[in-house]
C-alpha distance (Angstrom), angle and dihedral (degrees) to the residues before:
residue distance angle dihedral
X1 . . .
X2 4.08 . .
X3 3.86 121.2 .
X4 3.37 122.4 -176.4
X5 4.07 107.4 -137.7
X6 3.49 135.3 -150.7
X7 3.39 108.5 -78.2
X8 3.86 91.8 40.2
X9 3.62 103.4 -96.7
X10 3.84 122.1 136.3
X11 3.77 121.0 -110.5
X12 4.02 107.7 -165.2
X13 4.01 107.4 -168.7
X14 4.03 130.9 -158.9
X15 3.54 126.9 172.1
X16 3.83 95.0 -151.3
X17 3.67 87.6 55.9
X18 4.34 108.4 31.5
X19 3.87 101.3 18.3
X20 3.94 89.4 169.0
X21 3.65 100.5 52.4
X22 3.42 91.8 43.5
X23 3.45 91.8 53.7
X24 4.01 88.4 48.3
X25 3.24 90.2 42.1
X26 4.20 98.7 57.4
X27 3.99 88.4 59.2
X28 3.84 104.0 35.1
X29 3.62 88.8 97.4
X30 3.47 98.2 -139.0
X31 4.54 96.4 -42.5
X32 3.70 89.2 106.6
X33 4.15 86.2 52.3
X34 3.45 146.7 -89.3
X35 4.26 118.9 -44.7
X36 3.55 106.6 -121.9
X37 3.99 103.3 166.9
X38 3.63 123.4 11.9
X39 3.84 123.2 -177.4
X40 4.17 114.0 -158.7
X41 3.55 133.6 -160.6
X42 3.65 114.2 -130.7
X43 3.92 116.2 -145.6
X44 4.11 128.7 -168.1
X45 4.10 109.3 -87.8
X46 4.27 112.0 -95.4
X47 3.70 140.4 -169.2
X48 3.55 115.1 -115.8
X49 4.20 119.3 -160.6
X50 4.05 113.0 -149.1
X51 2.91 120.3 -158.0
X52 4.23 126.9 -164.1
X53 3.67 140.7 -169.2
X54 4.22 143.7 142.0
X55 3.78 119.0 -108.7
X56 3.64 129.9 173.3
X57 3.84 118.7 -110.8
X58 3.29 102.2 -105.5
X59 3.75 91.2 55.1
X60 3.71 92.6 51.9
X61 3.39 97.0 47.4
X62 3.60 86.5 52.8
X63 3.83 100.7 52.5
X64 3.65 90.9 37.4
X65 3.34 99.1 116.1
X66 3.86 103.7 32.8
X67 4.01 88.5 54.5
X68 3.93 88.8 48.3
X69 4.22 90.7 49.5
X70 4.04 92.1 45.9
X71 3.55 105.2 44.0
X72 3.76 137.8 71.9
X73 4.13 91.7 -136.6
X74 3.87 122.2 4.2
X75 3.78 121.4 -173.5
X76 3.64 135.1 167.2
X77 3.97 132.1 -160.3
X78 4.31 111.9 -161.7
X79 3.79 110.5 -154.0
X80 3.70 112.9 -160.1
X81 3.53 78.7 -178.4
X82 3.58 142.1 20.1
X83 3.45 97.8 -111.5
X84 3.72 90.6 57.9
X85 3.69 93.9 86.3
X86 3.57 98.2 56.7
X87 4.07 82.3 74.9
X88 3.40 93.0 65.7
X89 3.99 94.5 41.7
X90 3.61 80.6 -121.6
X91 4.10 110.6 157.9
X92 3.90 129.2 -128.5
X93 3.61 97.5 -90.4
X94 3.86 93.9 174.9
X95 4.30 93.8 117.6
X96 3.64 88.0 60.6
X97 3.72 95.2 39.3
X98 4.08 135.2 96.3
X99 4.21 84.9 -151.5
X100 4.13 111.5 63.6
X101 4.20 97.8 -177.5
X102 3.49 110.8 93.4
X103 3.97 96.9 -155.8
X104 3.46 127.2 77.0
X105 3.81 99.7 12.6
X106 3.98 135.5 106.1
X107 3.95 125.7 -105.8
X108 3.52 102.9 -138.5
X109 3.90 122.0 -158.3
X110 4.13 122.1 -178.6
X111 3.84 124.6 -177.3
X112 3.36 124.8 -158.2
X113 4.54 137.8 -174.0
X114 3.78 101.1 -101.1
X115 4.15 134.4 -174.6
X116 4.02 88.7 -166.6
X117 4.13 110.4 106.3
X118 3.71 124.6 -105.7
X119 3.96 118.0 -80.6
X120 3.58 106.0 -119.5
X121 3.26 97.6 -165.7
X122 4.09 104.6 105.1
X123 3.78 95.0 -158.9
X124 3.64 100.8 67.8
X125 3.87 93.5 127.1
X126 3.88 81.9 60.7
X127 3.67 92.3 52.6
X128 3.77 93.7 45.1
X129 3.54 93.4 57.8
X130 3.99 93.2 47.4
X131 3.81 89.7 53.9
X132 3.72 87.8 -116.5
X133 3.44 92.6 119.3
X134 3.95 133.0 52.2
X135 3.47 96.6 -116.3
X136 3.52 103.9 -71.9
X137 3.60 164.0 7.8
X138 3.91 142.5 -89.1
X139 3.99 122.2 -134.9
X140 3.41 140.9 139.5
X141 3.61 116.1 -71.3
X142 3.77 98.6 -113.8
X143 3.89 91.8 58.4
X144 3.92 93.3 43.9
X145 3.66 96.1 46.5
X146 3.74 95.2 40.4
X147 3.86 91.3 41.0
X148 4.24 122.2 169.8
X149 3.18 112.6 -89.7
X150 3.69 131.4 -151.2
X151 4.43 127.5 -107.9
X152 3.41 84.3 -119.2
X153 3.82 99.4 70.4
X154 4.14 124.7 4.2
X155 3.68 109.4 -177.2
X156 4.01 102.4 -133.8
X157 3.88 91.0 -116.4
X158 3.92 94.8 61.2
X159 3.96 98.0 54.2
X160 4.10 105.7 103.2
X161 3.51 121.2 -164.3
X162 3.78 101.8 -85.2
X163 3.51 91.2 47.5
X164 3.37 95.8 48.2
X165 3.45 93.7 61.5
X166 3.10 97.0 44.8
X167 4.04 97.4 57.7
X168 4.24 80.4 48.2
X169 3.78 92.1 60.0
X170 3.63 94.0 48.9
X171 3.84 90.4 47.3
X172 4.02 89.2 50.2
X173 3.56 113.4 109.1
């Protein structure tokens, strides 16, 4: 990776050779300077299985680290209140879940490397909120990872080109 800082200089990057500034450097969003070059690995296509479910707090908190170790991806949402989760496009989970309140709790999300074939069944956020579903759904990894998100809230890194420009002409004045 090369990024051109600040005051001009050039920054050239390995991982075999700076391990920790690469690592700073992948989620500095843009403070350690601009990406010039970039040179990506690409890996075989796999299926990832998420799984979903509602815990309190506490319990999060306390499994934190064990759920980070022993999963591929781990992610949490808390929801002070229930609206929260609607940010996140996140559905009710609460038929598949030990915690029923839907304020003051964490979403929870693990993915995990999986042989079993894609779902094809688009509405699996409507069957995980009916309970007729265990908790989640199976897809490639480049559609789980880079999932739709709602209008509501588009994380910076998940606005492309088009839609980029699109969101500026609706800002324009």
């Amino acid at each position: 990776m090369r990024l051109v800082q600040l005051d001009g200089s050039v920054l050239d990057l390995d991982v075999d050779r700076d391990p920790e500034t690469m690592a700073a450097a992948q989620v500095s969003i843009g403070t350690l300077g601009v990406i010039s070059t970039v040179t990506l690995q690409a890996v075989p296509a796999y299926n990832l299985k998420e799984s979903l479910w509602r815990e309190d707090f506490e319990s999060c908190m306390d499994r934190h680290d064990e759920l980070a170790a022993n999963n591929r991806h781990f992610s949490f949402f808390w929801c002070r209140v229930a609206e929260s989760r609607h940010l996140y496009c996140l559905p009710d989970v609460a038929a598949v879940s030990p915690v029923k309140r839907e304020h003051d709790v964490c979403e929870m999300k693990v993915m995990n490397l999986t042989d079993e074939p894609p779902h094809s069944n688009e509405k699996i956020f409507e069957r995980v909120a009916s309970g007729n579903s265990e908790r989640g759904r199976i897809g490639a990894s480049f559609i789980l990872i880079v999932r739709k998100t709602c209008r509501r809230f588009i994380p910076a890194f998940m606005i492309s080109r088009r839609s980029a420009a699109k969101w500026t002409r609706r800002a324009a004045f």
